[in-house]
Structures are given as structure tokens and as C-alpha cells.
BATITI-898218 format. One record per residue (C-alpha): residue in three letters; residue number from 1; y, x, z; chain. Coordinates in steps of 0.1 Angstrom, whole numbers, always signed. Layout:
BATITI-898218
resn,resi,Y,X,Z,chain
ALA,NUM,Y,X,Z,A
...
//
This chain:
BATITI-898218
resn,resi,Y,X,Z,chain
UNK,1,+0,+0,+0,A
UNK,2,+38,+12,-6,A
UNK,3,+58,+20,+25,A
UNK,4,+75,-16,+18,A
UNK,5,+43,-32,+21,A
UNK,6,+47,-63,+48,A
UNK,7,+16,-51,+74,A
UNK,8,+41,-22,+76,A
UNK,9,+15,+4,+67,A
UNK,10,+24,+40,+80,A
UNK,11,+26,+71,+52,A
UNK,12,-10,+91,+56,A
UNK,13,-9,+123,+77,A
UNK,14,+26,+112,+97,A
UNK,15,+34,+93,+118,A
UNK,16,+66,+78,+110,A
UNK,17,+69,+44,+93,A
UNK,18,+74,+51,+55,A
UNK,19,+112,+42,+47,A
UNK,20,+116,+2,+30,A
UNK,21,+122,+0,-7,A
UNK,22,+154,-16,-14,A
UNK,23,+146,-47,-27,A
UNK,24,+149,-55,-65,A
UNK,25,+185,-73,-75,A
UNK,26,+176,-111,-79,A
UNK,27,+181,-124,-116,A
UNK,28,+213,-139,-122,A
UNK,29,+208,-174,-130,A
UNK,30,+228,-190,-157,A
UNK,31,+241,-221,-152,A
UNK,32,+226,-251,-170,A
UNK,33,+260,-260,-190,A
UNK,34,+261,-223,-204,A
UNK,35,+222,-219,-208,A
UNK,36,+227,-250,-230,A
UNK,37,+258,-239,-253,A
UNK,38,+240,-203,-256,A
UNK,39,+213,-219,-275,A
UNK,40,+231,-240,-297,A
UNK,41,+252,-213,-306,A
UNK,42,+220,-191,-310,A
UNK,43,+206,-219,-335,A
UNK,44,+243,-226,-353,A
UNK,45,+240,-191,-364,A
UNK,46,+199,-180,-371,A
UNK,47,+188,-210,-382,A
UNK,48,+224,-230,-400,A
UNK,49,+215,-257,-374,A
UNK,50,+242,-284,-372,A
UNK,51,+261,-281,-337,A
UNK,52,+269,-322,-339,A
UNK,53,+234,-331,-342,A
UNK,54,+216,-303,-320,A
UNK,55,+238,-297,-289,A
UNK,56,+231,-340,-279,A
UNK,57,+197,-337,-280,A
UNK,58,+200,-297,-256,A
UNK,59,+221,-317,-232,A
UNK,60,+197,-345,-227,A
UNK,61,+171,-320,-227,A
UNK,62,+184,-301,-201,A
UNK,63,+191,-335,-178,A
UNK,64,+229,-322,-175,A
UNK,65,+254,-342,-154,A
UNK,66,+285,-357,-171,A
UNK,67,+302,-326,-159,A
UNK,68,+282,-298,-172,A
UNK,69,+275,-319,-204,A
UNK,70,+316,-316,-210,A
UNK,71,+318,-279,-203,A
UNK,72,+284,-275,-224,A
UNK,73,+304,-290,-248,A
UNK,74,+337,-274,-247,A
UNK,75,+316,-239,-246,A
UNK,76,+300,-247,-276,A
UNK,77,+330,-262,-300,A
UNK,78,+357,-235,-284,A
UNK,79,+335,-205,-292,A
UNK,80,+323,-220,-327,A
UNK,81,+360,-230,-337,A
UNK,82,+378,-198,-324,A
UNK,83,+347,-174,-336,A
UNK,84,+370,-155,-361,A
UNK,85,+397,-148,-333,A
UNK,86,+369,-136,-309,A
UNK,87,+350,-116,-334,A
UNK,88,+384,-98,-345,A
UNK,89,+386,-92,-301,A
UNK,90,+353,-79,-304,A
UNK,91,+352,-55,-327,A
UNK,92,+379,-39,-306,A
UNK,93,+362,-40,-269,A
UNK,94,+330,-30,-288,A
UNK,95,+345,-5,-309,A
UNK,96,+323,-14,-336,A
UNK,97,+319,-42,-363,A
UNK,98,+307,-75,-351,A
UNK,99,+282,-78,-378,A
UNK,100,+263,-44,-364,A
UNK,101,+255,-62,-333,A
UNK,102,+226,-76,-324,A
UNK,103,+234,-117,-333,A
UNK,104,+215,-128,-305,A
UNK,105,+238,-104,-279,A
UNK,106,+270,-111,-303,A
UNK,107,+264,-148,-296,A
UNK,108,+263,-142,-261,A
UNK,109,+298,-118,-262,A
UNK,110,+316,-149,-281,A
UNK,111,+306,-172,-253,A
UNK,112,+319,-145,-226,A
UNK,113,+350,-143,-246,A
UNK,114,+361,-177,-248,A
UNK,115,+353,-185,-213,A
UNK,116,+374,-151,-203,A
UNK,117,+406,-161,-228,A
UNK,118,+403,-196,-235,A
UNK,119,+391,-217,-199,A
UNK,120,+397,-216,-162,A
UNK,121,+360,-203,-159,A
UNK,122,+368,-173,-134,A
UNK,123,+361,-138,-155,A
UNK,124,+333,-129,-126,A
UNK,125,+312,-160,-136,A
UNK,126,+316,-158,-175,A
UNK,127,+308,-117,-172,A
UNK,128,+280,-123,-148,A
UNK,129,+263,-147,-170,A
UNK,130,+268,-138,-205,A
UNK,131,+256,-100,-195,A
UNK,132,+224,-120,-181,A
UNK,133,+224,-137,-212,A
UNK,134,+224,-105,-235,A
UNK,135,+193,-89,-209,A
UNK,136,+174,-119,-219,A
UNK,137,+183,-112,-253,A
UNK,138,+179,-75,-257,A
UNK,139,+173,-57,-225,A
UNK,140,+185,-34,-201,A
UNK,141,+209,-17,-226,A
UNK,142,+223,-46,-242,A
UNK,143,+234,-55,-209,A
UNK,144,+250,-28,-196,A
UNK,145,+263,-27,-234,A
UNK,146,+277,-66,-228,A
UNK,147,+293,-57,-194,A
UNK,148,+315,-29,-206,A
UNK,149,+327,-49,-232,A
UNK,150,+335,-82,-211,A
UNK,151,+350,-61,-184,A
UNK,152,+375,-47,-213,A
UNK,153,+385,-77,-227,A
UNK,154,+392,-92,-194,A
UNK,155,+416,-64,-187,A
UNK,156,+444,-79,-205,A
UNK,157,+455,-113,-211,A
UNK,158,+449,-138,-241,A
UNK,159,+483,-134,-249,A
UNK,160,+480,-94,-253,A
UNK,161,+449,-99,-273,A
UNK,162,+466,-119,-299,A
UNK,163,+495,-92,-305,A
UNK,164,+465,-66,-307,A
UNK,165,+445,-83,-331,A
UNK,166,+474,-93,-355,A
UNK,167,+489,-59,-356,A
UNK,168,+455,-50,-372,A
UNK,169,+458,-79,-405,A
UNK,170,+466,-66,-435,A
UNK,171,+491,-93,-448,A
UNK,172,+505,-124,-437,A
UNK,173,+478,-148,-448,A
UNK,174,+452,-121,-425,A
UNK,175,+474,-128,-399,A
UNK,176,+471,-161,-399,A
UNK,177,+436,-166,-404,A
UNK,178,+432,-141,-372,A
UNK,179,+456,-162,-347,A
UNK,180,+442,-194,-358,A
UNK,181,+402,-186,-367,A
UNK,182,+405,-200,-403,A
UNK,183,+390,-180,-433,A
UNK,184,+421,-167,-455,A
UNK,185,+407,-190,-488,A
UNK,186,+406,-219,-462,A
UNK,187,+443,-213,-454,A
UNK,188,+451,-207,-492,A
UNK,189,+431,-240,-501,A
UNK,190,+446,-261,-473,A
UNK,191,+488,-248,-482,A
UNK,192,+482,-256,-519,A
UNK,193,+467,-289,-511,A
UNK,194,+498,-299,-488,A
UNK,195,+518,-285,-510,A
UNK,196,+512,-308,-533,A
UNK,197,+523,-332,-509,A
UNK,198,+556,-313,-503,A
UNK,199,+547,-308,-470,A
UNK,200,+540,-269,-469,A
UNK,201,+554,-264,-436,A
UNK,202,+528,-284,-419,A
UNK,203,+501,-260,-423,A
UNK,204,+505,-239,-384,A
UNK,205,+502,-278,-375,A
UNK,206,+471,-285,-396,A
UNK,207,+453,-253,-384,A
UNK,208,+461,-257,-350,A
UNK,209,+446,-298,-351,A
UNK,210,+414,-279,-367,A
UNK,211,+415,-260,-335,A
UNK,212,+420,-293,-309,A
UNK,213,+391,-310,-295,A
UNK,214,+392,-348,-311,A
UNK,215,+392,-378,-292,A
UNK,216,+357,-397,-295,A
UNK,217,+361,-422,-324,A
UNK,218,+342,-457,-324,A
UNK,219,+336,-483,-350,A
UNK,220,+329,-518,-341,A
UNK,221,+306,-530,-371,A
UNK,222,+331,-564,-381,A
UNK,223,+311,-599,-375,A
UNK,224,+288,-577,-354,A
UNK,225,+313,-567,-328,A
UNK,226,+347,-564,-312,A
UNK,227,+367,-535,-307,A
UNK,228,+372,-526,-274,A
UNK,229,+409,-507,-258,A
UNK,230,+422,-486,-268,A
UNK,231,+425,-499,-304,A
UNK,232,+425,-470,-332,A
UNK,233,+458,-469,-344,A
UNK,234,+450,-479,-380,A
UNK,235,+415,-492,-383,A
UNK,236,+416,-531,-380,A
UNK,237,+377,-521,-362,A
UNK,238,+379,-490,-345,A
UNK,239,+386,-475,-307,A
UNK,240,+390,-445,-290,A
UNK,241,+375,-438,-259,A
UNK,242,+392,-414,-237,A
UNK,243,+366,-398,-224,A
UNK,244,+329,-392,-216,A
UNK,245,+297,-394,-235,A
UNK,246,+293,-422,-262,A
UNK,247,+258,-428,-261,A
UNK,248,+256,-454,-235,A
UNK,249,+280,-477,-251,A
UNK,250,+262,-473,-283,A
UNK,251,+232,-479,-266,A
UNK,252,+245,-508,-248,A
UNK,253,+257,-522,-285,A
UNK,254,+222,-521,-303,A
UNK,255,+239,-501,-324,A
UNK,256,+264,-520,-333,A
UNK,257,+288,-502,-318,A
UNK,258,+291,-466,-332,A
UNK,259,+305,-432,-328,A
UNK,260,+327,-427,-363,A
UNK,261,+359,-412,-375,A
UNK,262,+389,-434,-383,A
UNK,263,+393,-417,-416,A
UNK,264,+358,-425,-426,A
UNK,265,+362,-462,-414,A
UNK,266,+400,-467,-438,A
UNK,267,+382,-452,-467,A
UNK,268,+351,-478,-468,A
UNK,269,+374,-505,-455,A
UNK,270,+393,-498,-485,A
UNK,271,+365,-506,-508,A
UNK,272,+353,-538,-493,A
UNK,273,+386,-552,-488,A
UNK,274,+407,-541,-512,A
UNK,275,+401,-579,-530,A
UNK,276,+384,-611,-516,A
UNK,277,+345,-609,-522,A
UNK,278,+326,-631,-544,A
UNK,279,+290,-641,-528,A
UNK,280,+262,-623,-549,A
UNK,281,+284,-589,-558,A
UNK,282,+261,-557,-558,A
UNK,283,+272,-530,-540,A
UNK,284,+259,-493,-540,A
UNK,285,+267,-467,-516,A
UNK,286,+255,-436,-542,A
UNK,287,+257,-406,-514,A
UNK,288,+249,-422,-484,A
UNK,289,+237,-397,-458,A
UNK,290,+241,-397,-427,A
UNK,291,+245,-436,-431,A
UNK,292,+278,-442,-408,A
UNK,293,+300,-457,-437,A
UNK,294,+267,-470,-454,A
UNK,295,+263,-495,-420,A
UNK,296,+302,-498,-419,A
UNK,297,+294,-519,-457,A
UNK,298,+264,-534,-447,A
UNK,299,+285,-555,-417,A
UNK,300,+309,-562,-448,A
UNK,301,+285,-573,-467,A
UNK,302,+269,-597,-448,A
UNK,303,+300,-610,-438,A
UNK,304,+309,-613,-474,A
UNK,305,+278,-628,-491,A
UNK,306,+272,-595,-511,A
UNK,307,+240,-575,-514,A
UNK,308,+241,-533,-509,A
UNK,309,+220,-510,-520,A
UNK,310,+220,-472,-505,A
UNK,311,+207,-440,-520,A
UNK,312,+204,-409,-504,A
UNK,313,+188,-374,-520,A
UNK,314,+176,-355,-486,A
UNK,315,+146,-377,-473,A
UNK,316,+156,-367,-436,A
UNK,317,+192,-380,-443,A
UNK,318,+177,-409,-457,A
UNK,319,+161,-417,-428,A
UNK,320,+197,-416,-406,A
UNK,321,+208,-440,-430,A
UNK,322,+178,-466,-424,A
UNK,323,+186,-456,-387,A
UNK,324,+222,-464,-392,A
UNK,325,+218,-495,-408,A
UNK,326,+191,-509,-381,A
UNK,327,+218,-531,-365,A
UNK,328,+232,-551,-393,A
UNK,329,+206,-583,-402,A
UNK,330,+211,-572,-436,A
UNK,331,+183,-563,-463,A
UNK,332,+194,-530,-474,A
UNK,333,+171,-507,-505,A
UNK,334,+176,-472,-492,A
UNK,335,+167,-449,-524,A
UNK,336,+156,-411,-522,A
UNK,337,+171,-403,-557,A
UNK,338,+194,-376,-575,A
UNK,339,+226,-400,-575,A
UNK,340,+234,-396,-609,A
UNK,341,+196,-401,-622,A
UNK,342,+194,-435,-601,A
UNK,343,+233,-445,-616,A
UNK,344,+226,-436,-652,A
UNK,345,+193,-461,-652,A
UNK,346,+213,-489,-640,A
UNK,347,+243,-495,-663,A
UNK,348,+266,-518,-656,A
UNK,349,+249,-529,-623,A
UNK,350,+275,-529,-597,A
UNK,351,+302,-545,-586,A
UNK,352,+315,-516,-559,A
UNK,353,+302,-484,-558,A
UNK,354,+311,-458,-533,A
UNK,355,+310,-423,-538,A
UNK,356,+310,-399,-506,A
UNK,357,+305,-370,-525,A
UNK,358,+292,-341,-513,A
UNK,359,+317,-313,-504,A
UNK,360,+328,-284,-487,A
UNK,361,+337,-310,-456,A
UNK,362,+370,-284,-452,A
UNK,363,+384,-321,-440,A
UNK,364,+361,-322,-406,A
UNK,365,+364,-283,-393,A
UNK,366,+377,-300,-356,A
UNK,367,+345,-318,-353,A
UNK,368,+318,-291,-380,A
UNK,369,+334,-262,-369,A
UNK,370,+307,-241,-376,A
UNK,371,+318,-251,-413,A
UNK,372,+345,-230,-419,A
UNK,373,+321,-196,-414,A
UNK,374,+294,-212,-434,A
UNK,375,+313,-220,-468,A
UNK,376,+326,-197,-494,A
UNK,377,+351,-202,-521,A
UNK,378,+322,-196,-546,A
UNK,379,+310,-226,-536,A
UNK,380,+333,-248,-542,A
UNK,381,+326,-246,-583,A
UNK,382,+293,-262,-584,A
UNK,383,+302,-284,-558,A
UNK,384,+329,-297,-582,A
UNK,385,+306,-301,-613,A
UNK,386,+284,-319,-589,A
UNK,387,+313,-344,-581,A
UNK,388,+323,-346,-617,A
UNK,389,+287,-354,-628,A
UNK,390,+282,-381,-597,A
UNK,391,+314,-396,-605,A
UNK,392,+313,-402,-639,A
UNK,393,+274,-412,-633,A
UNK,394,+288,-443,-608,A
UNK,395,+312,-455,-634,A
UNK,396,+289,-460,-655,A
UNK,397,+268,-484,-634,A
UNK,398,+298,-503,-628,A
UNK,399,+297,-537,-644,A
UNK,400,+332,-547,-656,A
UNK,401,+359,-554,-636,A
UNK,402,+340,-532,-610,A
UNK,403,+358,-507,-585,A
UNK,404,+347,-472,-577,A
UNK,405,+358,-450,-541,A
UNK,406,+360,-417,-552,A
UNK,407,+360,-400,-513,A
UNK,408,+356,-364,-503,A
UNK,409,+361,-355,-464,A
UNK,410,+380,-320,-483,A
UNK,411,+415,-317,-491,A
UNK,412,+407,-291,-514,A
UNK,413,+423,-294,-550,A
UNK,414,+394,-287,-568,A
UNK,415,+372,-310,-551,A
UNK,416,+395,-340,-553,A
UNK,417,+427,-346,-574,A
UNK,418,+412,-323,-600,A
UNK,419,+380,-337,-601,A
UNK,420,+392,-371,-601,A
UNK,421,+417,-360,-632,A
UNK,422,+386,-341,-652,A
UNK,423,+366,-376,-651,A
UNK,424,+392,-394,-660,A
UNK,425,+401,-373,-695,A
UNK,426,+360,-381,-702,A
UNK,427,+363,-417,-694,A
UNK,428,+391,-427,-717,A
UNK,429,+404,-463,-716,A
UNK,430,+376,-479,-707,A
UNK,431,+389,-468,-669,A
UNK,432,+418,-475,-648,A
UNK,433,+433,-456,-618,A
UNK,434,+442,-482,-589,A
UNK,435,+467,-471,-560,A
UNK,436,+449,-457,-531,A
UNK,437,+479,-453,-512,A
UNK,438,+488,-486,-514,A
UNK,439,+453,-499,-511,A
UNK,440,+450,-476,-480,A
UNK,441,+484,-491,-467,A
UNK,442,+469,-528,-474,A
UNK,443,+438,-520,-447,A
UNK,444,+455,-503,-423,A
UNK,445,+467,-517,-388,A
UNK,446,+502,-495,-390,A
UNK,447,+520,-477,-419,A
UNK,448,+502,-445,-426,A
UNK,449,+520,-415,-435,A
UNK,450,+514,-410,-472,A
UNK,451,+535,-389,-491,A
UNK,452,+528,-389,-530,A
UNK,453,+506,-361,-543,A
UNK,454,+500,-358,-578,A
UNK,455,+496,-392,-598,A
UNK,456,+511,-410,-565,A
UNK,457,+480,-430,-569,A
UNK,458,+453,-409,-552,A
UNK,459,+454,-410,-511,A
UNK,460,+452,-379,-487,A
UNK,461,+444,-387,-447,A
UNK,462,+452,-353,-424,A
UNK,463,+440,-344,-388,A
UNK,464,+478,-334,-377,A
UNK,465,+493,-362,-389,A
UNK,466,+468,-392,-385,A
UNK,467,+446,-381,-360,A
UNK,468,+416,-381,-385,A
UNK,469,+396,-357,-405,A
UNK,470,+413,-351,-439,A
UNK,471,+395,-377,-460,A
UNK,472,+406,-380,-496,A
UNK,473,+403,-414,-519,A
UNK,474,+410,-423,-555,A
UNK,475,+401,-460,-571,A
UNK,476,+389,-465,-604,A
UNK,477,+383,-497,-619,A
UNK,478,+363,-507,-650,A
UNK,479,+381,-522,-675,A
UNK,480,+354,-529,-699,A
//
């Protein structure tokens, strides 16, 4: 036995008692809010997981309190939106480039940082913690390699971090993109598209929204049920609640009741409402994954005598739409087809087709933020041929005198007013552009702040100025 042993065992050929080993430090346990951000974070960034979707189902997991599920929360979406700002403050505690780090012990850096410049967390706890975090991920050595760093950056204040990290840009834009955690083509793409608007000068506002958490956005499915205080200010069916978690109510609903932004609820809105509904219209939501606007129709619908159709390429998305639309007593075909394979076999079909194209989703970075480090300007080209194709596919299964939603949760240029102008040219006379501003205006509970871009006819929602992600809409209408 060691001289530590408990029977107190006596070292052979003495006879003095064999001095105690110190006992081993204990593990540092991490608390249950930060164990939980750590692995969303962990599977945001090794595996492209969706921090929306994942980090409800890690709280539940975990059985957090109301509490710990808002700092779980506020971990996760802080560190995630203001990644680019940390990573710049990393690679000067560390001395080295981010990306040479192991991603595992980098992810657990990020969430020191943020606690340490960004929350009242106390520097002790958010060291202590994310160092036991990097030993779990890589030892010994990554720890003591976590501490030094941690211990540096909380030397000096968040506000001396900022000057530090700008002075390093290389121009303006650099800057920019630095301070406010924003790819530099994001900033580019987001000035020209307010530009167009004439409103340059609102882009420090924009950026800084995209930063902001949002306030939890509901939809009460109309004929289904009521919207509750505080009323949205423009959706005629949405609320806000002010805080805690929205599952409960939802629950409590049947689903009929459900988390969704404002923006989303004005563009459908504006399809269904922008004239009276005849009983027996066809209606076709062509992209409809993850279902929230398709179950926002279906309530329209029903209340309108039409019939609705949904189609959705992703079989798992498909299935959140069938999930979606569970509440409404409405007998709704969800398809699994390419949207413009499923359009081009039914010419002339429709009566209102809605196209939620897919996108860069550049409009929704407060609430994806994860978004913004996962996109790259070279993607944005075949997601506008996509468009393009998808749009010009709907038209033609609109019967005549049918209306089309063009919608795109992206300001970007290229994925909206040009696209909308490129299908246009190919469609000729046979189609006419309606005004989405006004139509927009027409839904809405109070005047919306909608400067002409373009045409004047096309409509552009903003985070900074309407409290919703930055949803675009055109209206097309078949003449013949």
C-alpha cells in the first residue's frame, strides 16, 4: 500500500508513518448551461448542425431550469453572432491563427471570450470552465494552453480589445466587419442593397440589429386562434412575448399557436389577402420547408374555401412541414419534388403560388447566426439561377389571372430585385408586376416603413427598422 493508504500502513524498515500524498485537485465541474452551449457550438461548427433546431432539443436534454436555459441560450447565440470579433481577439491572446487551433479547444476559447467581454459571468468562472472544457477536449496541454490565453484577454477591457483588433484591418470595410462580426462581402452586399433604398447610412444600425437578440415572435393561425398581448406591431395575427421559453404556449395551442417571424407572417399574408378568395382556388406553396408560412396558408385557406397543395425537396424538411400543418383541419398534398419539375407538369394549375425560395438567408443572421460564417459570395450565383429557374417554373403553373409571391428572407441584390428583373425580361407580356409595397401596406396593422427601391413596386422588410428579419417580396400576376 502507498504511504496514503487509509489503514495508515507504516514505510518497511522505519518506523515513521510514510508522509500523506496530497490529494488529486477535484475536476472542475462545468455548469449545465455552459456544458450545453459548448456542445451546440461543438456541432454548429463539425458537423454544420443548425443552432435553432439543436440547442431546444440539448436544453431539454439536459433538464435545465428557465434560468440556465436563457444563459444556455445567450452563450450559444452571443458566441455564434460575435465569432469573427472573438476570433480576431484570439488570434492575438494566442498568438497564432485561429484556424491552427484545435476546433474542439477554439470552440471552447470563443465561449470563454464572450463570457469574459460580453456578460456579467465573473472572468474566474468563465476561465475556470472553459479551460475544463479544453482538458476534456484535448488534454493536459490544451488546458494550460486555454488558461494562458483566457487569463490574457481578461487583462484588459472589451473596450481595449476593440481598438486592438481594428488597428489590425486593412481598410475600412475590414474594420467594420471586425467591430461588428460581419464577413466584409456581407457588409458590401447589405450597403448596396440599402443603397438602393437611399438609406446608406443605416448600415452601423442594420449590423448592429444582426448582433441583438430578437424578441420571441408568435403567429396565431387566423380562425384557429387569437393573438394574445402584446400585439406585433404589424401582423393583424401575430404577438411577441417578452420573455421565456415558447414551447409551453405552443404546446398548450395544439399547435396552433406558433413561434414565427413577423416578416414571414406579412409576406404570406400578402398572398392570401391581397384580394377576396373565391371557394375552390388552388393554391401551392412550391418551397415549403420548414412548413411555418405553409401552416400560416393552410388556416387561410380553410377559412377561405380554397385548397393548398405543398412541396418540399429535402424529405426531412418535408416532414416539418406535415408537422407544421398538423393543427389546421385542412387536407393538405405535401410533395417531395424538385420545384420546378413538379411546376412545369402542372400548367396553368394555380390560382396563388408562393415561392420561398431558397437563399443565402443573409435576411435572418440575428436569429441563423451561424449563417454568416457558413455562406460565401460564390454562392450566391447558383443560388440565383436556382431562383430564376423556380420562379419562372411557378409562373407557368399559374392559371390566368393568377398571382405569384416572389419571397427571399436576403436583401441581397442578386438574389432578389435582379432576379425578379431577369424573369421578368423571359416572361414578356404575358406577366405583370403588382405593387408589393402597397400590397404589404394593405396587410399590415400600421404603416410600414418602405422606401422605393428599384421599380418602386418590389418590397424590402429590415431587422433595424421593422423589428423583423429582412424579407423581400415581388408580385407577379398572369395576364394570360
Amino acid at each position: 500500500m502507498s504511504g496514503g493508504d487509509a489503514g495508515g500502513a507504516r514505510a518497511s524498515g522505519g518506523g515513521r508513518r510514510a508522509p500523506r500524498r496530497r490529494p488529486a485537485a477535484p475536476r472542475t465541474r462545468v455548469q449545465p448551461a455552459r456544458r450545453v452551449a459548448f456542445t451546440v457550438l461543438r456541432a454548429v461548427d463539425a458537423d454544420d448542425a443548425y443552432a435553432n433546431l439543436l440547442l431546444p432539443r440539448e436544453i431539454e436534454r439536459a433538464g435545465l431550469s428557465a434560468a440556465d436555459a436563457g444563459l444556455a441560450t445567450e452563450l450559444t447565440y452571443g458566441t455564434l453572432r460575435r465569432q469573427g470579433t472573438y476570433d480576431a481577439v484570439l488570434a492575438i491572446a494566442a498568438d497564432r491563427d485561429p484556424d491552427a487551433i484545435d476546433p474542439a479547444v477554439r470552440d471552447a476559447l470563443r465561449l470563454g471570450i464572450h463570457q469574459i467581454l460580453a456578460t456579467r459571468v465573473a472572468s474566474h468562472a468563465a476561465v475556470n470552465e472553459s479551460v475544463e472544457l479544453a482538458r476534456e477536449a484535448g488534454g493536459a496541454g490544451a488546458a494550460g494552453f486555454a488558461n494562458a490565453v483566457l487569463r490574457r484577454v481578461s487583462r484588459d477591457t472589451p473596450g481595449a480589445w476593440l481598438e486592438r483588433i481594428a488597428a489590425r484591418a486593412r481598410s475600412d470595410d475590414e474594420r467594420l466587419g471586425i467591430e461588428t462580426s460581419h464577413p466584409v462581402w456581407i457588409i458590401r452586399a447589405l450597403r448596396r442593397a440599402l443603397a438602393a433604398e437611399g438609406r446608406e447610412a443605416e448600415l452601423d444600425a442594420l449590423l448592429a440589429a444582426d448582433n441583438a437578440s430578437p424578441r420571441v415572435s408568435m403567429v396565431a393561425l387566423p380562425g384557429l386562434a387569437e393573438p394574445r398581448e402584446p400585439r406585433s406591431a404589424f401582423s393583424p395575427v401575430g404577438f411577441a412575448l417578452d420573455g421565456g421559453d415558447p414551447d409551453p404556449v405552443v404546446r398548450a395551442s395544439g399547435g396552433r399557436v406558433r413561434v414565427q417571424d413577423e416578416g414571414s407572417q406579412l409576406v404570406a399574408l400578402v398572398l392570401t389577402r391581397l384580394r377576396p378568395v373565391t371557394p375552390g382556388e388552388r393554391w401551392l406553396d412550391l418551397c415549403a420547408g420548414p412548413g411555418g408560412k405553409t401552416a400560416l396558408l393552410a388556416a387561410e385557406a380553410l377559412a377561405g374555401g380554397a385548397l393548398l397543395e405543398a412541396n418540399e425537396v429535402v424529405p426531412a424538411r418535408a416532414g416539418l412541414v406535415r408537422r407544421a400543418i398538423a393543427a389546421v383541419p385542412l387536407d393538405v398534398t405535401v410533395h417531395e419534388r424538385d420545384g420546378r419539375e413538379l411546376a412545369a407538369e402542372r400548367p396553368g394549375a394555380y390560382d396563388r403560388i408562393l415561392v420561398d425560395a431558397p437563399c443565402t438567408g443573409l435576411g435572418a443572421l440575428r436569429r441563423r447566426p451561424e449563417a454568416r460564417w457558413r455562406k460565401q459570395p460564390a454562392d450566391v450565383a447558383a443560388l440565383t439561377a436556382l431562383q430564376e429557374e423556380l420562379l419562372i417554373a411557378a409562373f407557368g403553373a399559374l392559371a390566368p389571372g393568377g398571382i405569384l409571391a416572389y419571397v427571399t428572407c436576403s436583401p441581397h441584390l442578386a438574389e432578389t430585385a435582379a432576379v425578379v428583373d431577369a424573369a421578368m425580361a423571359r416572361l414578356g407580356a404575358a406577366a405583370e408586376r403588382l405593387d408589393a409595397r402597397a400590397a404589404l401596406q394593405s396587410v399590415a396593422r400600421t404603416p410600414l416603413d418602405l422606401p422605393p427601391a428599384g421599380d418602386g413596386r418590389t418590397a424590402q422588410l429590415w431587422p433595424h427598422r421593422h423589428g423583423t428579419d429582412a424579407m423581400f417580396l415581388a408580385l407577379v400576376r398572369r395576364i394570360a
